[in-house]
mmCIF file as Biopython writes it, N, C-alpha, C and O atoms, coordinates in Angstrom:
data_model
#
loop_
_atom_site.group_PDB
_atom_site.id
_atom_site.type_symbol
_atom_site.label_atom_id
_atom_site.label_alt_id
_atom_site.label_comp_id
_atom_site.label_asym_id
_atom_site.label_entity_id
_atom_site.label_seq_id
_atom_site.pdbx_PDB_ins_code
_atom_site.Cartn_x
_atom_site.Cartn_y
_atom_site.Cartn_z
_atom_site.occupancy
_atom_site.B_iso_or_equiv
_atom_site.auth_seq_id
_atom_site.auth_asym_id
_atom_site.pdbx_PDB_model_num
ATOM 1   N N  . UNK A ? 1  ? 19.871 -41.119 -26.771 1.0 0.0 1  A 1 
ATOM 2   C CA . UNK A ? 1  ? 18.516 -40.609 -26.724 1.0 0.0 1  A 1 
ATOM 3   C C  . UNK A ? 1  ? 18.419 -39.614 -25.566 1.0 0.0 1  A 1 
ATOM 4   O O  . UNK A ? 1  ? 18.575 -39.809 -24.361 1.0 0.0 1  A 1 
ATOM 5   N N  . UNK A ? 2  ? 18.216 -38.852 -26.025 1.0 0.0 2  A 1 
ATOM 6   C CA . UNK A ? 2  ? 17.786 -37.624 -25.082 1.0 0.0 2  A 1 
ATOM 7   C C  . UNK A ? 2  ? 15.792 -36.910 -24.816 1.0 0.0 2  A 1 
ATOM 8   O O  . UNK A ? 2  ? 15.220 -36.368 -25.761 1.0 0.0 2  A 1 
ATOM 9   N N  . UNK A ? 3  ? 15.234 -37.052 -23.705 1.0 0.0 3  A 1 
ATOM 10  C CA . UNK A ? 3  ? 14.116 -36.465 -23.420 1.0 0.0 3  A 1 
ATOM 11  C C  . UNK A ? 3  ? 13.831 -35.508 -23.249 1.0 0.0 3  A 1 
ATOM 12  O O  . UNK A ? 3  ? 13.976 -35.306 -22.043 1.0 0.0 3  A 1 
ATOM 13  N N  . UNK A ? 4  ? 13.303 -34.277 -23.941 1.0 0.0 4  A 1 
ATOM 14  C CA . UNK A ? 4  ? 12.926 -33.492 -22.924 1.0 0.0 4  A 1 
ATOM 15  C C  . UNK A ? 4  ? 11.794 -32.613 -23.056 1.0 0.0 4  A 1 
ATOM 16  O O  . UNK A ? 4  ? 11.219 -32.849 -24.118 1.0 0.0 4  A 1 
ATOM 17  N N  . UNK A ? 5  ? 11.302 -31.784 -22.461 1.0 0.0 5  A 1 
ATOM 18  C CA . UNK A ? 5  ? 9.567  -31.392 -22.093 1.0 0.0 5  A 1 
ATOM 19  C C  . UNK A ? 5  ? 9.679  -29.836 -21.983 1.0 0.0 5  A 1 
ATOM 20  O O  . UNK A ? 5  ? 10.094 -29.204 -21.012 1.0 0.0 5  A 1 
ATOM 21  N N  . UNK A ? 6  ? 9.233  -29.358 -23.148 1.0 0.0 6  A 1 
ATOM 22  C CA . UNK A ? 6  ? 9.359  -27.397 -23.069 1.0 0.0 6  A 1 
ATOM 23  C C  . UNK A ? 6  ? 8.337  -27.367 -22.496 1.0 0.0 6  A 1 
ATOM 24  O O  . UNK A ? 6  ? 7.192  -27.632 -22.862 1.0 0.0 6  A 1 
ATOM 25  N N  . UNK A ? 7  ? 8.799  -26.992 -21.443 1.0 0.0 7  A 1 
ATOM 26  C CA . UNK A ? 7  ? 7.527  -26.089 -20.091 1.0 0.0 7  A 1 
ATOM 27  C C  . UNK A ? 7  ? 7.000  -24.827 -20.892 1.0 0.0 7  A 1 
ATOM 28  O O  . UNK A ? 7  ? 5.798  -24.570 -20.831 1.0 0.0 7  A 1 
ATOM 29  N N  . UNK A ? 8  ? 7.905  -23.976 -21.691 1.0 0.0 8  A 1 
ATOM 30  C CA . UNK A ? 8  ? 6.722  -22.852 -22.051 1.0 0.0 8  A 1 
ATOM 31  C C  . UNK A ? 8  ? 5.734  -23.379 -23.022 1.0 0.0 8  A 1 
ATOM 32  O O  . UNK A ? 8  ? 4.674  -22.770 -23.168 1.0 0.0 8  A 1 
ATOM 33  N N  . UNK A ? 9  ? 6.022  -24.620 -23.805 1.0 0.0 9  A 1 
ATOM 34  C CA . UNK A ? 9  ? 5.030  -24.899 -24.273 1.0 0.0 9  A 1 
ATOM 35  C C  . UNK A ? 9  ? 4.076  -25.935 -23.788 1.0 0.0 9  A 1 
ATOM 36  O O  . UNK A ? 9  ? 2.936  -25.937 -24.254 1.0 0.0 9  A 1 
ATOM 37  N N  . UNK A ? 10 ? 4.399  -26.735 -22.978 1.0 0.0 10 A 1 
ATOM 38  C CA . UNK A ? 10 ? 3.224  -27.835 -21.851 1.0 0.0 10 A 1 
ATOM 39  C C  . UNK A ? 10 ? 2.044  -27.382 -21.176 1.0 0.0 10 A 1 
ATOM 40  O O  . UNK A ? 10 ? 2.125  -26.717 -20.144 1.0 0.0 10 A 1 
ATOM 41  N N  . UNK A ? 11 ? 1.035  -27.679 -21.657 1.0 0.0 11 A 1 
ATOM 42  C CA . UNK A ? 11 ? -0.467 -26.758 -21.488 1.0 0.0 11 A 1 
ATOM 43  C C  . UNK A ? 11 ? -0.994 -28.181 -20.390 1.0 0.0 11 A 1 
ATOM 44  O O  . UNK A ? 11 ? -2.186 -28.309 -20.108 1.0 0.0 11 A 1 
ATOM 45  N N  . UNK A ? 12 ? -0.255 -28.863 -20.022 1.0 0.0 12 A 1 
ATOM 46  C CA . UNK A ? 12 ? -0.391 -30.241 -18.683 1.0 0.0 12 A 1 
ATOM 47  C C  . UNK A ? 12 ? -1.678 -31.108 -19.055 1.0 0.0 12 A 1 
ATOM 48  O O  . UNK A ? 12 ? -2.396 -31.543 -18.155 1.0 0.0 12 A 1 
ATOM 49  N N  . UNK A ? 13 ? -2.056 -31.438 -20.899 1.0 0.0 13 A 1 
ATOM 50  C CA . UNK A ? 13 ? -2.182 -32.683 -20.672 1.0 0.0 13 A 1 
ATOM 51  C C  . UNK A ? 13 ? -2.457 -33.971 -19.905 1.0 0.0 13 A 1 
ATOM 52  O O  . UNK A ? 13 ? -3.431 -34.653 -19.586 1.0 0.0 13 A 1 
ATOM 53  N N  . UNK A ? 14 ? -0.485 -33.979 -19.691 1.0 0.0 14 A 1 
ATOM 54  C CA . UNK A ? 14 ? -0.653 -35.324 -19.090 1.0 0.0 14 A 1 
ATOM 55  C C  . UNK A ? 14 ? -0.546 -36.150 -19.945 1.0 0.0 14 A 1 
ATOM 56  O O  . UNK A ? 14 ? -0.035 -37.172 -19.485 1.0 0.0 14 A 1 
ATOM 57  N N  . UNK A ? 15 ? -0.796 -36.223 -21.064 1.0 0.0 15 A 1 
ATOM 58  C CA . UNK A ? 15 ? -0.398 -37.405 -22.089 1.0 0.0 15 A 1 
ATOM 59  C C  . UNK A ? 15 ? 0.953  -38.804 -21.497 1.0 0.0 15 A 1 
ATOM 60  O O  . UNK A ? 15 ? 0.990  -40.018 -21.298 1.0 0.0 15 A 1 
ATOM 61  N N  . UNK A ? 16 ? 1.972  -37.460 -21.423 1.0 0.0 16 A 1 
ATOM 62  C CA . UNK A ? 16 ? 2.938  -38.414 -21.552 1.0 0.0 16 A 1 
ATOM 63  C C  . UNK A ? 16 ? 3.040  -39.121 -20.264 1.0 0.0 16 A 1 
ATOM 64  O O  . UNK A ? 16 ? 3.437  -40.286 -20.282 1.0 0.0 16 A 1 
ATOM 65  N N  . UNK A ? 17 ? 2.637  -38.389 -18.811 1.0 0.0 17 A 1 
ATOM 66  C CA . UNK A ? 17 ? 2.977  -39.299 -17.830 1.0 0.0 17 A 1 
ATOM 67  C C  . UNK A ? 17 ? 1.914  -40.247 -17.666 1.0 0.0 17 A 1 
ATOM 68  O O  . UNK A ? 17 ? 2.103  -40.975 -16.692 1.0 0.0 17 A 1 
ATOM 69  N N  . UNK A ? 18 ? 0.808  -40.486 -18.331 1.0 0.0 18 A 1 
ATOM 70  C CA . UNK A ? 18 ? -0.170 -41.514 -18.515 1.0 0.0 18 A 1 
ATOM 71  C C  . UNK A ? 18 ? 0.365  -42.574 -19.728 1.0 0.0 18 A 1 
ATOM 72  O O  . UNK A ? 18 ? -0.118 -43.670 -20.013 1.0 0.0 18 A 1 
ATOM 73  N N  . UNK A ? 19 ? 1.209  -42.071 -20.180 1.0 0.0 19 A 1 
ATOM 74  C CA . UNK A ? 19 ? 1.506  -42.870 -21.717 1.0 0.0 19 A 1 
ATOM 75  C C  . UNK A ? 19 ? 2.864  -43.927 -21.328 1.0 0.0 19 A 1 
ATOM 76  O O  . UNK A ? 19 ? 3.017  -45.109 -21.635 1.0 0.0 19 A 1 
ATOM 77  N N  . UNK A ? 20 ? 3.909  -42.860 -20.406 1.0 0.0 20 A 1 
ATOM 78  C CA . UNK A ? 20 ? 5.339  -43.394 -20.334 1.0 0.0 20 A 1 
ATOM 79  C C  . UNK A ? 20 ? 5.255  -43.092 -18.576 1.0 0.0 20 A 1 
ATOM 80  O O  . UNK A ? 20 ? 6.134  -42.308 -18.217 1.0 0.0 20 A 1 
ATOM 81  N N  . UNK A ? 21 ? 4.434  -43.539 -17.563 1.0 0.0 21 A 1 
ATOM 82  C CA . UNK A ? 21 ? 4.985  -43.228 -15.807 1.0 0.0 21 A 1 
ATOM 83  C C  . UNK A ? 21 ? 6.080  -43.425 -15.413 1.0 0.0 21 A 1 
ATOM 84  O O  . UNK A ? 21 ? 6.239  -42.853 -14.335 1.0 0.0 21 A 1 
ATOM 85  N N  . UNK A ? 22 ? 7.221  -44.125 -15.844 1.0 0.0 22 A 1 
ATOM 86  C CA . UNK A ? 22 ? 8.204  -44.247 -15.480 1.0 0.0 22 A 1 
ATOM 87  C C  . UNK A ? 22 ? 9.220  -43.093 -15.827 1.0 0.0 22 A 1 
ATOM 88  O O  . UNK A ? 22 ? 10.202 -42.862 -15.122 1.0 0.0 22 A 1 
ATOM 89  N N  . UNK A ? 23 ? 8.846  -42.243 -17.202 1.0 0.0 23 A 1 
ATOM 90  C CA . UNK A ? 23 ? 10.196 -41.626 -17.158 1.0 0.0 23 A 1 
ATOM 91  C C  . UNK A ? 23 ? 8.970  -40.220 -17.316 1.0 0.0 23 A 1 
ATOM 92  O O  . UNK A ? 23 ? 9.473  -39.206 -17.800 1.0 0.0 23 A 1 
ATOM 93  N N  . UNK A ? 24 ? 8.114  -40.162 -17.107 1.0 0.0 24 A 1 
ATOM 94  C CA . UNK A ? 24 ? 7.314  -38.446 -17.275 1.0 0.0 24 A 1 
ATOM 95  C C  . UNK A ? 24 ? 6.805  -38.524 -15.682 1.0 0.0 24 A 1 
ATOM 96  O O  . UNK A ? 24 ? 6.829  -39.603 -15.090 1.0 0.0 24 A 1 
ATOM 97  N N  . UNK A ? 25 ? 6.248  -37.045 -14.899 1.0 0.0 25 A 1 
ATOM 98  C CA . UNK A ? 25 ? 5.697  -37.145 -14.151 1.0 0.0 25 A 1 
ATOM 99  C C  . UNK A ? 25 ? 4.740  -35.463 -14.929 1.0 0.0 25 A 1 
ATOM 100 O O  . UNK A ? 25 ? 4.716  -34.980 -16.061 1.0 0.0 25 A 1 
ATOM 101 N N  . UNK A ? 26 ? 4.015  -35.014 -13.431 1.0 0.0 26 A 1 
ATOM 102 C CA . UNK A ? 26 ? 3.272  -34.091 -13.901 1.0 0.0 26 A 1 
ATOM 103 C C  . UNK A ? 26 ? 3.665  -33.037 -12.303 1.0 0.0 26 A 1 
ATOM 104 O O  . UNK A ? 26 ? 3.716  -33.663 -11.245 1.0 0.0 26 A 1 
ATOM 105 N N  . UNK A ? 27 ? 3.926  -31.415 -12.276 1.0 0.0 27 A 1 
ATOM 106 C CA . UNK A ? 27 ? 4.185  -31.137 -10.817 1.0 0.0 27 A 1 
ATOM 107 C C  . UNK A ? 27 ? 3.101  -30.809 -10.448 1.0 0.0 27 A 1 
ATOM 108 O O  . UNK A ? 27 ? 2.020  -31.193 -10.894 1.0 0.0 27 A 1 
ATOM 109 N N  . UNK A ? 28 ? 3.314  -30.038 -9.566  1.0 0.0 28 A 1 
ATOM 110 C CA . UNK A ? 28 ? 2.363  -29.441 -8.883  1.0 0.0 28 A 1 
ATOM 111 C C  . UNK A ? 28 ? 0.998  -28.439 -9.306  1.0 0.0 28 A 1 
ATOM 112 O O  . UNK A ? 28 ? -0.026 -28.321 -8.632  1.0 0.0 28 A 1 
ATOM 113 N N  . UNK A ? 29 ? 1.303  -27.760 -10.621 1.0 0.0 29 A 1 
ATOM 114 C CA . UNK A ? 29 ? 0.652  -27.566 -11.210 1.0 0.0 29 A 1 
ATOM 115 C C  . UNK A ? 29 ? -0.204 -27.876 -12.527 1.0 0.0 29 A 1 
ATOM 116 O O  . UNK A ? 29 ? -0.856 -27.169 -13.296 1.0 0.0 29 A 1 
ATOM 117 N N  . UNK A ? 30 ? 0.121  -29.414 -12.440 1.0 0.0 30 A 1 
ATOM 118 C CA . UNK A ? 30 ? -0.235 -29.919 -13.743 1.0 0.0 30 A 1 
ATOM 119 C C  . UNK A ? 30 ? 0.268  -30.041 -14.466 1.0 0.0 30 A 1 
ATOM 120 O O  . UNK A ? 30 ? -0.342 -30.560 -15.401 1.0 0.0 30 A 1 
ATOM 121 N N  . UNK A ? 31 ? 1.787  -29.699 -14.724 1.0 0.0 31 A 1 
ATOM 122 C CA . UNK A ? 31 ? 2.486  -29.487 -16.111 1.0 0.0 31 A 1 
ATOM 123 C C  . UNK A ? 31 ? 3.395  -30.420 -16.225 1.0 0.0 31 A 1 
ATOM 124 O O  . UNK A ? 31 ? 3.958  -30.758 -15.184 1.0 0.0 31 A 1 
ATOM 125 N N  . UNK A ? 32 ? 3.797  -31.110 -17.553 1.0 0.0 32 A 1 
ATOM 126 C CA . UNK A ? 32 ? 5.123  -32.623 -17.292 1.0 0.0 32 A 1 
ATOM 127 C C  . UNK A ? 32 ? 6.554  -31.849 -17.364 1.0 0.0 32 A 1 
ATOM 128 O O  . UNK A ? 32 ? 7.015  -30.805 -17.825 1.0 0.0 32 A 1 
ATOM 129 N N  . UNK A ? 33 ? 6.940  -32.900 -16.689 1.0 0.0 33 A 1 
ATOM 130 C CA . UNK A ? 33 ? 8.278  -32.872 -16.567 1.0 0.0 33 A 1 
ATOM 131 C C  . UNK A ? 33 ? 8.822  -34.154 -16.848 1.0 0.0 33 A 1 
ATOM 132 O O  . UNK A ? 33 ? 8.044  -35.104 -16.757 1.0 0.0 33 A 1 
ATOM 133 N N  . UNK A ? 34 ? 10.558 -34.476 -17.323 1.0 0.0 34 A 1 
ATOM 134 C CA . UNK A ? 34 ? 10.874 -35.939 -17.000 1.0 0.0 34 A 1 
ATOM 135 C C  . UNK A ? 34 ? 11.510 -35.883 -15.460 1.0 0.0 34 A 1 
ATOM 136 O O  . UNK A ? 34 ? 12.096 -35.083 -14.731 1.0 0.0 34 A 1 
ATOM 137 N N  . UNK A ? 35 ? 10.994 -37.308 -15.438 1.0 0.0 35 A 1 
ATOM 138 C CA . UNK A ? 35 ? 11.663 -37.807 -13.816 1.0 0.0 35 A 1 
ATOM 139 C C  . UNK A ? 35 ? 13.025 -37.294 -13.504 1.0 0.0 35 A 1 
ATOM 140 O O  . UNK A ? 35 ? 13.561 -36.822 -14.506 1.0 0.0 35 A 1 
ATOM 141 N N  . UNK A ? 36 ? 13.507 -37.257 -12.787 1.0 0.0 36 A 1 
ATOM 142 C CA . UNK A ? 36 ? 15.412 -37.084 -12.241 1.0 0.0 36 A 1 
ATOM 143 C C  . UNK A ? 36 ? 16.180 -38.589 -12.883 1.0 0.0 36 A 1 
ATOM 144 O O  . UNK A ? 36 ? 16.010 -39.758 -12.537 1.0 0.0 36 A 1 
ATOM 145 N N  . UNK A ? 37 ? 16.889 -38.113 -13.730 1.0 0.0 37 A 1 
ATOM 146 C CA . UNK A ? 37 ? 17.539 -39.558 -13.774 1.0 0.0 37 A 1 
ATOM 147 C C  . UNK A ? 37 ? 16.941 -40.199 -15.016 1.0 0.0 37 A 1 
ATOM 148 O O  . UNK A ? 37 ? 17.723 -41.074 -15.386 1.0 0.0 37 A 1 
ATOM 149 N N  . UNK A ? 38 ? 15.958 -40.134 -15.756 1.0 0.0 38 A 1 
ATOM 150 C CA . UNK A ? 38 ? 15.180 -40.464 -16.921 1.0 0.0 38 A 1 
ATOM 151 C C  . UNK A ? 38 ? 15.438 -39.641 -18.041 1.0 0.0 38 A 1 
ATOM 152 O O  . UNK A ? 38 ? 14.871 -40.033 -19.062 1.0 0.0 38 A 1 
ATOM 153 N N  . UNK A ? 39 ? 16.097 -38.658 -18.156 1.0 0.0 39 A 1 
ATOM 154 C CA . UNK A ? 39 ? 16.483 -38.140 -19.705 1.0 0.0 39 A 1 
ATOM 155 C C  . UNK A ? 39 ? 17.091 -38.398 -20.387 1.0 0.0 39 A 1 
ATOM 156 O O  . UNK A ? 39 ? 17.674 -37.554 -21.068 1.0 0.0 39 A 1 
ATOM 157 N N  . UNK A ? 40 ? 17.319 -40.175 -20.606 1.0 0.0 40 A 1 
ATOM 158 C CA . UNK A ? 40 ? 17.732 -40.827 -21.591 1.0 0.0 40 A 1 
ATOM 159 C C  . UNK A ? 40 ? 16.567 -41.933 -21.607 1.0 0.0 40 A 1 
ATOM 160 O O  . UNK A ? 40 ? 16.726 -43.153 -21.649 1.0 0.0 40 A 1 
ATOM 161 N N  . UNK A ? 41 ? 15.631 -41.380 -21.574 1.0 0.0 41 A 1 
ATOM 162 C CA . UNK A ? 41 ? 14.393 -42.810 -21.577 1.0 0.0 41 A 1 
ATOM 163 C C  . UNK A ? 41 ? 14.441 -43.617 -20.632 1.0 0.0 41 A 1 
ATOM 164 O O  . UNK A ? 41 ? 13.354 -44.166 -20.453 1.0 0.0 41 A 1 
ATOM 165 N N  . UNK A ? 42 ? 15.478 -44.025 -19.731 1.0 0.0 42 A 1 
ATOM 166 C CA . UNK A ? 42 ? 15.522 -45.154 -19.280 1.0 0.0 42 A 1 
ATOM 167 C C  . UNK A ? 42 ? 15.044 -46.485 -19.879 1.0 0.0 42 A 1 
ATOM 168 O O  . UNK A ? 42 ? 14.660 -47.449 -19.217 1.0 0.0 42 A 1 
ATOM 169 N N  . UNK A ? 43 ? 15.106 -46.426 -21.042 1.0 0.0 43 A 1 
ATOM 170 C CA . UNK A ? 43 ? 14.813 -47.647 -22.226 1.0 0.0 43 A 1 
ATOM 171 C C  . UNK A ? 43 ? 13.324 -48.288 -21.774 1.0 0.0 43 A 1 
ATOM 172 O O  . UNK A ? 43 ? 13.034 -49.434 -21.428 1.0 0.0 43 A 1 
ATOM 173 N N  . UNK A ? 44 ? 12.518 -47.108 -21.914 1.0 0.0 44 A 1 
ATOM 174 C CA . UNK A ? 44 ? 10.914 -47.583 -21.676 1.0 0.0 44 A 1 
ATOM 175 C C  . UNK A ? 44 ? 10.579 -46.825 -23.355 1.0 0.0 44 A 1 
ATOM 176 O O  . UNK A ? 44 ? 10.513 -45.730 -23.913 1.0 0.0 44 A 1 
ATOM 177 N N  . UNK A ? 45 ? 10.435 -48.361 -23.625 1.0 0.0 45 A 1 
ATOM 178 C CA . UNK A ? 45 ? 10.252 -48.306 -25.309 1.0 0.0 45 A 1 
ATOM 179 C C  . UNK A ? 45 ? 8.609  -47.608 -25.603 1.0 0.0 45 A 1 
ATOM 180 O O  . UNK A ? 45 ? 8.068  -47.886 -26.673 1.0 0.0 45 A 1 
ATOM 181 N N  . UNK A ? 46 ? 7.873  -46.693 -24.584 1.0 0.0 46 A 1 
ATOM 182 C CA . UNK A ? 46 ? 6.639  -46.240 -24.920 1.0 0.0 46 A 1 
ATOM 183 C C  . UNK A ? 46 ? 7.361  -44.766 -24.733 1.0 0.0 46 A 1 
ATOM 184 O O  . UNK A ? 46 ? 6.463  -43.929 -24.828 1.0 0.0 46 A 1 
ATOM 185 N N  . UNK A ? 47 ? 8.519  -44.180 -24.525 1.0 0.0 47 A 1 
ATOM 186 C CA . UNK A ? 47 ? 8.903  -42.899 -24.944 1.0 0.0 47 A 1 
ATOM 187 C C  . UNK A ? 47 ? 8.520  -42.109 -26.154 1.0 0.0 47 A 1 
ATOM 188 O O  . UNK A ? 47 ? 8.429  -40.883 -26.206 1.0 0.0 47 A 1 
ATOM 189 N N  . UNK A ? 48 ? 8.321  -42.911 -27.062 1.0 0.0 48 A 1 
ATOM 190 C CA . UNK A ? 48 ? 8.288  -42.629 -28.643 1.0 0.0 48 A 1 
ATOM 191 C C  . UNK A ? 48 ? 6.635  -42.485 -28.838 1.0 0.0 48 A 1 
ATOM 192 O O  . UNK A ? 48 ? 6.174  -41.812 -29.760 1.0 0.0 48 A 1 
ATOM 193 N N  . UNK A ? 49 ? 5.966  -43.041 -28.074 1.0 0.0 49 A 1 
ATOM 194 C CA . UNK A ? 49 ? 4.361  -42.978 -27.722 1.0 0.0 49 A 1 
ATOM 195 C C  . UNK A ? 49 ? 3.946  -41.695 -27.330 1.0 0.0 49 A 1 
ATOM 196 O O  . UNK A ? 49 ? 3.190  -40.855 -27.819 1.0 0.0 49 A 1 
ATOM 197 N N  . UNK A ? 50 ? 4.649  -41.763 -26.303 1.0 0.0 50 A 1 
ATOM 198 C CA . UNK A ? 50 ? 4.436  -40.072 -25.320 1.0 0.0 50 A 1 
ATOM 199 C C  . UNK A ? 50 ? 5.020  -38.963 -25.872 1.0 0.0 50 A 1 
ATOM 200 O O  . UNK A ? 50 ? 4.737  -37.842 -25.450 1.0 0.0 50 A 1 
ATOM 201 N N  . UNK A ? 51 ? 6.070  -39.198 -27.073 1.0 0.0 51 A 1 
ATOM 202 C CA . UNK A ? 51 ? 6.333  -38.144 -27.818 1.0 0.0 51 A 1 
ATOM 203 C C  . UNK A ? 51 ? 4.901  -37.706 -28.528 1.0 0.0 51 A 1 
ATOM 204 O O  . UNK A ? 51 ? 4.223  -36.786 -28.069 1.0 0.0 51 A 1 
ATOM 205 N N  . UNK A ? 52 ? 4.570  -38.360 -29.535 1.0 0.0 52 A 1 
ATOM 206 C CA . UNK A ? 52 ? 3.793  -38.898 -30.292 1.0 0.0 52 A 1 
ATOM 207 C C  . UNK A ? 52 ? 2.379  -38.483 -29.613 1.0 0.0 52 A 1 
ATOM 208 O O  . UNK A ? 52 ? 1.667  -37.732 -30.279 1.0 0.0 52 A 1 
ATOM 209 N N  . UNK A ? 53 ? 1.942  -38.884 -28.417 1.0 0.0 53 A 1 
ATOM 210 C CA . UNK A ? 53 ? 0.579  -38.718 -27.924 1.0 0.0 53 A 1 
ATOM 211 C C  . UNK A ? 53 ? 0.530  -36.943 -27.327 1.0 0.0 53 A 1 
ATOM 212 O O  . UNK A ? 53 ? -0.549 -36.472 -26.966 1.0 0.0 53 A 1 
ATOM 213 N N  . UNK A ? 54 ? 1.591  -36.249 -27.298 1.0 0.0 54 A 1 
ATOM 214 C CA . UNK A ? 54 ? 1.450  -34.943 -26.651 1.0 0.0 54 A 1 
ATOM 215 C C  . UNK A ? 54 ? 0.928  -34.551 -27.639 1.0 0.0 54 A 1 
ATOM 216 O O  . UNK A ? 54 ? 1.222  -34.931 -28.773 1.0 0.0 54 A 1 
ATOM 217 N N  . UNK A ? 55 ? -0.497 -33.182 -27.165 1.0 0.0 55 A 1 
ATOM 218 C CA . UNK A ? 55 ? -1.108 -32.790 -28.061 1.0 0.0 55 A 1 
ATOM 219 C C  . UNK A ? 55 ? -0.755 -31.217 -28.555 1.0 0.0 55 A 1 
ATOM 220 O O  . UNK A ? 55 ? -1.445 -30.501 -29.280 1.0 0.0 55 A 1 
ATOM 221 N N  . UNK A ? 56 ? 0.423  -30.938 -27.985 1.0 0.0 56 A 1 
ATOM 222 C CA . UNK A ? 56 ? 1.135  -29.887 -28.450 1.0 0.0 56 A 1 
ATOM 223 C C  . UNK A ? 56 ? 2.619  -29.496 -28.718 1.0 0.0 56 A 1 
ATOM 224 O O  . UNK A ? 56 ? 3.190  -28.405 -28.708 1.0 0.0 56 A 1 
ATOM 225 N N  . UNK A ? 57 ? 3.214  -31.272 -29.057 1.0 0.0 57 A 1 
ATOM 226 C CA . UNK A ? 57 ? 4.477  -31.495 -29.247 1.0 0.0 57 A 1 
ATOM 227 C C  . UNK A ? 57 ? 5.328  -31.135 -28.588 1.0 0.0 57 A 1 
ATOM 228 O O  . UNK A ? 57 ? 6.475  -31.163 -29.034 1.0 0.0 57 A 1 
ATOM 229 N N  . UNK A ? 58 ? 5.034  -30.623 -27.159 1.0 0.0 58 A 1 
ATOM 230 C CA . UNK A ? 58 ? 6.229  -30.290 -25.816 1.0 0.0 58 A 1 
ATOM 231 C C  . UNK A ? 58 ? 7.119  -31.286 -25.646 1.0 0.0 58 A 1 
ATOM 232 O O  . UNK A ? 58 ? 8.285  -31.171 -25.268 1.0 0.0 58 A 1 
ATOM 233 N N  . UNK A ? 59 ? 6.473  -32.375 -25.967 1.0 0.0 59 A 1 
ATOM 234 C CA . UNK A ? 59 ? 7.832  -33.407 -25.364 1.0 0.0 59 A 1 
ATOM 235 C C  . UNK A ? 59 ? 8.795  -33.818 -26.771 1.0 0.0 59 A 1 
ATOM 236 O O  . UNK A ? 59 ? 8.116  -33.841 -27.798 1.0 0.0 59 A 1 
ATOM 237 N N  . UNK A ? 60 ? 9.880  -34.058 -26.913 1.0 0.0 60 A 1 
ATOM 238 C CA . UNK A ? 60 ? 10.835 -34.205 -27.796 1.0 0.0 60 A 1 
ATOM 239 C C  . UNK A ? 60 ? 11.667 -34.857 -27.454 1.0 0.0 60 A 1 
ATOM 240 O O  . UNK A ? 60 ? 12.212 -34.711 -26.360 1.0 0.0 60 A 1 
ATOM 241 N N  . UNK A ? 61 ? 11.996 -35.789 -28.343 1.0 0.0 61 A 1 
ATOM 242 C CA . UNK A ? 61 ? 13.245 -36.942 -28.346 1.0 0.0 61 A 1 
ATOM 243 C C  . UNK A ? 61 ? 14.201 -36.651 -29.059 1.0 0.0 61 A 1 
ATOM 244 O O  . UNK A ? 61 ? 14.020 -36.691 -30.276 1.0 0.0 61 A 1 
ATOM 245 N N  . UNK A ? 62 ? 15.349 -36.318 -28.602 1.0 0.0 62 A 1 
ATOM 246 C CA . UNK A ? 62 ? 16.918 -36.415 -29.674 1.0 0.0 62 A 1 
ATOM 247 C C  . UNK A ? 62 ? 17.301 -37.308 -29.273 1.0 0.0 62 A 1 
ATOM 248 O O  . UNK A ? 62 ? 17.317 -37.679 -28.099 1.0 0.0 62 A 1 
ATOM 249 N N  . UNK A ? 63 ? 18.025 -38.267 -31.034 1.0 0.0 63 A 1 
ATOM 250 C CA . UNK A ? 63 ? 18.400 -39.094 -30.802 1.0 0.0 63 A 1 
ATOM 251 C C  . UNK A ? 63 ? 19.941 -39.134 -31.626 1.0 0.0 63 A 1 
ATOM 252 O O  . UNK A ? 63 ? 20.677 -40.114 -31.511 1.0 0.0 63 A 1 
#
């Protein structure tokens, strides 16, 4: 499983780091990113949530 968060398309929400805090954060300007070390989920089974809850499909799971 792979995470990851297209910044040109992340309009900062926030979905996912309210949905999944452990493996999303949000920077400095509002926009998500995954954590360092979290782009394999870190097996927080609400990954698939925060895919799912972004309201402009930035975040994406390969699996």
């Amino acid at each position: 499983m792979r995470v990851k968060v297209d910044t040109e398309r992340c309009v900062g929400a926030g979905m996912c780091a309210l949905t999944a805090p452990s493996v999303f954060t949000q920077d400095d300007d509002g926009f998500s990113e995954v954590l360092p070390g979290r782009e394999d989920g870190g097996g927080d089974p609400l990954v698939r949530e925060a895919v799912r809850a972004c309201p402009v499909q930035a975040v994406t799971l390969d699996e």
